[in-house]
MARPAMAR-960871 format. One line per field, with one value per residue: residue in one letter; x, y, z of N, C-alpha, C, O, CB in turn; residue number from 0. Coordinates in Angstrom, 3 decimals, always signed. Glycine has a CB too. Example, Ala and Ser with C-alpha at 12.3 -4.5 7.8 and 13.67 -1.06 7.14 Angstrom:
code	(A, S) .
nxx	(+13.190, +12.850) .
nyy	(-5.690, -2.250) .
nzz	(+7.800, +7.080) .
caxx	(+12.300, +13.670) .
cayy	(-4.500, -1.060) .
cazz	(+7.800, +7.140) .
cxx	(+13.200, +12.900) .
cyy	(-3.300, +0.030) .
czz	(+7.800, +7.870) .
oxx	(+14.236, +13.409) .
oyy	(-3.319, +1.138) .
ozz	(+8.465, +8.039) .
cbxx	(+11.308, +14.084) .
cbyy	(-4.473, -0.598) .
cbzz	(+9.046, +5.725) .
pos	(0, 1) .
***
This chain:
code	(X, X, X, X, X, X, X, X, X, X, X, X, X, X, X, X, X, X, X, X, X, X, X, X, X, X, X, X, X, X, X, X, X, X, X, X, X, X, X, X, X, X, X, X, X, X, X, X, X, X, X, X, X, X, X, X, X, X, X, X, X, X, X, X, X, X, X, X, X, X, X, X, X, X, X, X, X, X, X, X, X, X) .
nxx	(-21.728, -20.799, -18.928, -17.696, -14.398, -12.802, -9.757, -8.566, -5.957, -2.951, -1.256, -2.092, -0.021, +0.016, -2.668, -4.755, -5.091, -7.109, -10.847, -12.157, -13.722, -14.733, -15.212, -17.798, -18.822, -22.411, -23.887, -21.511, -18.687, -17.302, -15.027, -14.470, -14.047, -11.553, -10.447, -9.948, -8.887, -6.430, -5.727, -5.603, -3.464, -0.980, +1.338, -0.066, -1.108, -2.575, -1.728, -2.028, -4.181, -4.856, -5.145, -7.127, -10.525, -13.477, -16.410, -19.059, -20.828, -21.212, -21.322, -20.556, -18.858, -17.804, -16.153, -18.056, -19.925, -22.380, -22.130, -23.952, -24.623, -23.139, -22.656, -20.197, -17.345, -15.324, -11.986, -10.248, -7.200, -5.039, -3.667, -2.173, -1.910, -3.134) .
nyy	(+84.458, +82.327, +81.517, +79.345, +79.033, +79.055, +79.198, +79.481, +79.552, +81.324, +80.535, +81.691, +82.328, +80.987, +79.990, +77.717, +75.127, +73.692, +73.966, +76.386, +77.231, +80.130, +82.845, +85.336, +88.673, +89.707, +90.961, +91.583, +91.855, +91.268, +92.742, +92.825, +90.260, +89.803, +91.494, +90.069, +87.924, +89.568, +90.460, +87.063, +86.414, +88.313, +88.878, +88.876, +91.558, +94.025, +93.834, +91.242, +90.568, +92.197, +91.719, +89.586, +87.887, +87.095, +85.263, +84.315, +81.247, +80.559, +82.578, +85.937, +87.830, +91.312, +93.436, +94.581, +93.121, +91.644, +89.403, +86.125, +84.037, +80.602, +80.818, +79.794, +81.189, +81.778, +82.321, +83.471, +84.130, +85.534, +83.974, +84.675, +86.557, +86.778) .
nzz	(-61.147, -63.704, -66.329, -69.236, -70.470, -73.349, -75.202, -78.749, -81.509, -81.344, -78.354, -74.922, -73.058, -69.842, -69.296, -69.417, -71.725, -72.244, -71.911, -69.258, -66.351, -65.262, -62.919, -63.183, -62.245, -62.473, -65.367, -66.174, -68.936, -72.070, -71.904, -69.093, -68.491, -69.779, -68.240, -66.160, -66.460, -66.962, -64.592, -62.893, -64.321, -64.514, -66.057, -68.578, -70.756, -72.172, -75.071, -75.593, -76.475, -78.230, -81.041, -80.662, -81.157, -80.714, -79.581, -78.124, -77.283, -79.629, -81.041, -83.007, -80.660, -79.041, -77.048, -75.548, -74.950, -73.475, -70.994, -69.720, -67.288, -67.545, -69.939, -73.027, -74.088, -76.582, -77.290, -79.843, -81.311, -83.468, -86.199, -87.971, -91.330, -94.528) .
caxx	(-21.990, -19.691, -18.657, -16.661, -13.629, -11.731, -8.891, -7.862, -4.476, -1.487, -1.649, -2.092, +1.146, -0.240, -3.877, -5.240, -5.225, -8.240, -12.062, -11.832, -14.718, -14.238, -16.245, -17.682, -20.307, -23.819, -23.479, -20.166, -18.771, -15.961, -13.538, -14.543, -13.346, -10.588, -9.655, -10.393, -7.513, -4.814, -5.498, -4.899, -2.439, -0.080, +2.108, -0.626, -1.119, -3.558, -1.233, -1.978, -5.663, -5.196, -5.719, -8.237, -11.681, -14.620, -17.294, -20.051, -21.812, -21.205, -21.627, -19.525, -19.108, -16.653, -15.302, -18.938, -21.098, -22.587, -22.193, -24.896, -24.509, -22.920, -22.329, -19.113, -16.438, -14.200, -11.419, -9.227, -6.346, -4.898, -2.109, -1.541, -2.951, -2.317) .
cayy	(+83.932, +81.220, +81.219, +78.575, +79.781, +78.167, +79.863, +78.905, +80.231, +81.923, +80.245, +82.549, +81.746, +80.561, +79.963, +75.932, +75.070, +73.307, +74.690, +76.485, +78.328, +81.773, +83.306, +86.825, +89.612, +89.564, +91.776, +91.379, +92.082, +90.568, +93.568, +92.481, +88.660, +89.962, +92.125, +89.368, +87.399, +89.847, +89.823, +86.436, +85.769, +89.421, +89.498, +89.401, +92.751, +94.622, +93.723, +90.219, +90.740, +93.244, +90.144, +88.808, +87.588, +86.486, +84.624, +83.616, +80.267, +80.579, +84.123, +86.950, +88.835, +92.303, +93.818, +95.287, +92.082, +91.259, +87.565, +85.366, +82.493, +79.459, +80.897, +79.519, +82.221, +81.619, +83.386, +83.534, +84.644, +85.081, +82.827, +85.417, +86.969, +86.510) .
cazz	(-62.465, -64.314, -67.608, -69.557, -71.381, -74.206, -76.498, -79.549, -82.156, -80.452, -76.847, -74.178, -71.558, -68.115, -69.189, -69.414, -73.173, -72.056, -71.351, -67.934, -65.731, -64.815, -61.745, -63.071, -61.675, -63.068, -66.041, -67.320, -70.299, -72.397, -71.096, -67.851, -68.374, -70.213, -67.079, -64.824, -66.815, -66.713, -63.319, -63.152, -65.106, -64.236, -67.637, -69.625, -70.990, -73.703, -76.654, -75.648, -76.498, -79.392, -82.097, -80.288, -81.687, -79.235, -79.861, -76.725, -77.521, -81.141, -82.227, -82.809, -79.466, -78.533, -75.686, -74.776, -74.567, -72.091, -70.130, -69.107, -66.317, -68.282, -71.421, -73.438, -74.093, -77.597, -77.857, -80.950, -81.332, -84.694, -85.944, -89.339, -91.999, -95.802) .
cxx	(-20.722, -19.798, -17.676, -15.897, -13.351, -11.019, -8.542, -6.748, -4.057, -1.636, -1.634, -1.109, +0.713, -1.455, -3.765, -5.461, -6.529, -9.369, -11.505, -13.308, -13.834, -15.451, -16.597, -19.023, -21.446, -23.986, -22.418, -20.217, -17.359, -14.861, -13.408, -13.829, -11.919, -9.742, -9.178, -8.662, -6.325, -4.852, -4.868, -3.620, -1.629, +0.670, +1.399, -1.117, -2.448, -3.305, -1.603, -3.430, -5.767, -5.687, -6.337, -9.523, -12.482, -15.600, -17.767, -21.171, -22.099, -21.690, -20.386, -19.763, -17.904, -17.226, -17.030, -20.141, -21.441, -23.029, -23.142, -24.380, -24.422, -23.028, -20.844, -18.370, -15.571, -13.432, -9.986, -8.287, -5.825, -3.286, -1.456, -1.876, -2.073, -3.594) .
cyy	(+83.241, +80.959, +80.151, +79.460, +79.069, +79.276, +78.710, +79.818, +80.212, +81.735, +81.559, +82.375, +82.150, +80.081, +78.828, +75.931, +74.127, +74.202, +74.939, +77.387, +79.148, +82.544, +85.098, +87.533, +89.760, +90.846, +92.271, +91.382, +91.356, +91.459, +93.256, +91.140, +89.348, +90.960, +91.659, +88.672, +87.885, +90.011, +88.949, +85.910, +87.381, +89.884, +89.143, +90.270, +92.751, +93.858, +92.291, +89.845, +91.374, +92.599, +89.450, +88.691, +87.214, +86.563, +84.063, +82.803, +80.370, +81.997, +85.122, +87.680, +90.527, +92.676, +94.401, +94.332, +91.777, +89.870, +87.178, +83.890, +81.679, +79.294, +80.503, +80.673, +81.884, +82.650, +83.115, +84.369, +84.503, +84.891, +83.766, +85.867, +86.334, +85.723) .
czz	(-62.941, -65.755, -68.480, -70.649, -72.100, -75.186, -77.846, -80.382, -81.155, -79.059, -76.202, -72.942, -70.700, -68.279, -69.768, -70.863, -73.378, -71.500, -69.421, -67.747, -65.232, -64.242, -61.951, -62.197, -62.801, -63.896, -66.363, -68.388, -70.705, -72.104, -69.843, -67.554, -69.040, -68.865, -66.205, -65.114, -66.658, -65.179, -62.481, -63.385, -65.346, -65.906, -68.659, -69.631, -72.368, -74.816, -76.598, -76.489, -77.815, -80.673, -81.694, -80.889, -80.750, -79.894, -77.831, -77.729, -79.199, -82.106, -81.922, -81.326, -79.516, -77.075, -74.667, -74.919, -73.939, -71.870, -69.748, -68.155, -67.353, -69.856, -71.592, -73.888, -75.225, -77.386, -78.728, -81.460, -82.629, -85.185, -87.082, -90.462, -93.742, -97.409) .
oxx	(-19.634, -20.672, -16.521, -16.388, -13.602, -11.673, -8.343, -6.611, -4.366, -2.125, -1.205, -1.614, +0.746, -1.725, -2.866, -6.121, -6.941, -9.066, -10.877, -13.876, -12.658, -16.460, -16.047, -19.956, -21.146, -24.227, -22.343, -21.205, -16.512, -13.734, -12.290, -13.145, -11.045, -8.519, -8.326, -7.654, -5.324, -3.858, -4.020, -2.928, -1.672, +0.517, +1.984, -1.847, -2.948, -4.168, -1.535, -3.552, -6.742, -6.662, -6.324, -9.771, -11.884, -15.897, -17.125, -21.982, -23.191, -22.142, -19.568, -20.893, -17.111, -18.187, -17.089, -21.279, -20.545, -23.994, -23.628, -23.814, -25.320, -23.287, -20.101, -19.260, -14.555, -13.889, -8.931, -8.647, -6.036, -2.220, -0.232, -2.646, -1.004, -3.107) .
oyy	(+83.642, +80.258, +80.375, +80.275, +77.942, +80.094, +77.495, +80.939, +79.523, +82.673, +82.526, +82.292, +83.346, +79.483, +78.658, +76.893, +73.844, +75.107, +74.209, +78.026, +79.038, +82.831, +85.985, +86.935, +89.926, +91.864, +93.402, +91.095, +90.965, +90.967, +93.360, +90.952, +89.155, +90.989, +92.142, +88.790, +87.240, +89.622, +89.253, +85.135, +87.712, +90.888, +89.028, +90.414, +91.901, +93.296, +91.835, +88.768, +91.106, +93.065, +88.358, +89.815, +86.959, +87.482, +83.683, +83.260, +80.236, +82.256, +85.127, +88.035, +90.429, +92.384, +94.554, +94.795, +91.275, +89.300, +88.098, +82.900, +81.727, +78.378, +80.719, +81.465, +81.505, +83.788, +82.657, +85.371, +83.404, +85.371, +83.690, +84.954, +85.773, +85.450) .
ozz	(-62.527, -66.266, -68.118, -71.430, -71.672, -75.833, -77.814, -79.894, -80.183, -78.428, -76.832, -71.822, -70.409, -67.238, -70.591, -71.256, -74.503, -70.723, -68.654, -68.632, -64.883, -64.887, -61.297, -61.661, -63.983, -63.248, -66.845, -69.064, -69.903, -72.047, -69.338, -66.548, -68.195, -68.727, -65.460, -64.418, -66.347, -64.565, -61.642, -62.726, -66.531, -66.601, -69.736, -68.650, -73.105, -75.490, -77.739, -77.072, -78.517, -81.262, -82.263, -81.325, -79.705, -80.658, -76.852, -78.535, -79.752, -83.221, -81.003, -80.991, -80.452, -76.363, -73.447, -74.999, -73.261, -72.379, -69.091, -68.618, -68.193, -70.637, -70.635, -74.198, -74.644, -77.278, -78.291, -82.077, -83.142, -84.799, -87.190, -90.763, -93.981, -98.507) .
cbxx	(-22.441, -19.840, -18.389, -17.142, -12.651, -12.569, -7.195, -8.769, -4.251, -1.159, -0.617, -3.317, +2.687, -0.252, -4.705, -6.902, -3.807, -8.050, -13.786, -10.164, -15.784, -13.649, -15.361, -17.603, -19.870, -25.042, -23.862, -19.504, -18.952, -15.845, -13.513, -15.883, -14.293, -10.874, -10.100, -12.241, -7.428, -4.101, -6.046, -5.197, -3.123, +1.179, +3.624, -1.208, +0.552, -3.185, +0.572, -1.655, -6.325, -3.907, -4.913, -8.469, -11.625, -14.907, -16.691, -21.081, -23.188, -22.177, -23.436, -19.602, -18.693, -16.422, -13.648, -19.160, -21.267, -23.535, -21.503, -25.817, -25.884, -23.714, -22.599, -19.248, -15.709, -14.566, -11.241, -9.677, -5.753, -5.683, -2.198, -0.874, -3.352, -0.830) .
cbyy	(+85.053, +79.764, +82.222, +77.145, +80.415, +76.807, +80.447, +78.262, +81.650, +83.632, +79.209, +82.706, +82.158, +81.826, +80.963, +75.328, +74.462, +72.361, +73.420, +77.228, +77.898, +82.771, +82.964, +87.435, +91.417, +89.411, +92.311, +90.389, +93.744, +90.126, +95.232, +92.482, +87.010, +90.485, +92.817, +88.075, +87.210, +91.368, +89.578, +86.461, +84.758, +88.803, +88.931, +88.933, +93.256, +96.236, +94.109, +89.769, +91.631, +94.109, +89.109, +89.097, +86.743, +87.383, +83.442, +85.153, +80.577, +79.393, +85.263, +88.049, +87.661, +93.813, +95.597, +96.819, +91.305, +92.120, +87.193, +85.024, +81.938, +78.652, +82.403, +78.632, +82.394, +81.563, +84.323, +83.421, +84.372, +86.038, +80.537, +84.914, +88.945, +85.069) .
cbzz	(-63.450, -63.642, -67.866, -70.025, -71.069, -75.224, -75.789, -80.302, -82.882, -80.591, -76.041, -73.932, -71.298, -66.814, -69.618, -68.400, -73.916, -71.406, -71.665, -67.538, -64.609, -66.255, -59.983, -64.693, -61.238, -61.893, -65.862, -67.389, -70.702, -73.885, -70.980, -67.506, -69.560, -71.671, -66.502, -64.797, -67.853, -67.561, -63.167, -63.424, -66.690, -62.935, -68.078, -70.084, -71.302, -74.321, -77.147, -74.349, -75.261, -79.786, -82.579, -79.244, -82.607, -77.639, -81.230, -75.401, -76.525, -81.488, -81.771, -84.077, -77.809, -79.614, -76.136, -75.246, -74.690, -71.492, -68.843, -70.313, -65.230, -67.757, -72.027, -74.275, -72.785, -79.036, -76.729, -81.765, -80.417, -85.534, -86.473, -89.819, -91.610, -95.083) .
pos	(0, 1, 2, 3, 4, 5, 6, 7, 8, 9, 10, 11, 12, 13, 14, 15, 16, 17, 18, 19, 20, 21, 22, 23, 24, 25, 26, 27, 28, 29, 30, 31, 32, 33, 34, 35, 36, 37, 38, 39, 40, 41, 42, 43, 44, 45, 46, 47, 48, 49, 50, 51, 52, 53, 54, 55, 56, 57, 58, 59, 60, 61, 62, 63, 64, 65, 66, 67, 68, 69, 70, 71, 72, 73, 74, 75, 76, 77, 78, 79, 80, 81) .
***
């Protein structure tokens, strides 16, 4: 299954600041892409994630959603509160 990613706020250092696919297993969840990444990408850690927001294809998502083949992936990171 293939999902498109995109971030937006607080970049994520090493990850494409452009839409990217990401190759998961059939019933994934957003901890699962988020696992897949630190994988990936080694020094990213939890705390990197801890201000994270996720949205799939325009709705709110968390950590226990589950992925569909060629769904879009937001993830927002937050730039600050106030």
């Amino acid at each position: 299954m293939r999902v498109v990613v995109k971030h937006l706020g607080i970049p994520l250092e090493g990850l494409d600041k452009e839409p990217f696919e990401l190759d998961l297993e059939e019933g994934d969840t957003i901890r699962d892409l988020v696992d897949q990444l630190m994988k990936q990408h080694p020094h990213l850690t939890p705390k990197h994630f801890q201000t994270t927001s996720f949205m799939i294809d325009g709705k709110k998502a968390d950590y226990k959603s589950i992925l569909k083949d060629n769904e879009r992936v937001l993830l927002m990171r937050i730039l600050g509160g106030g």
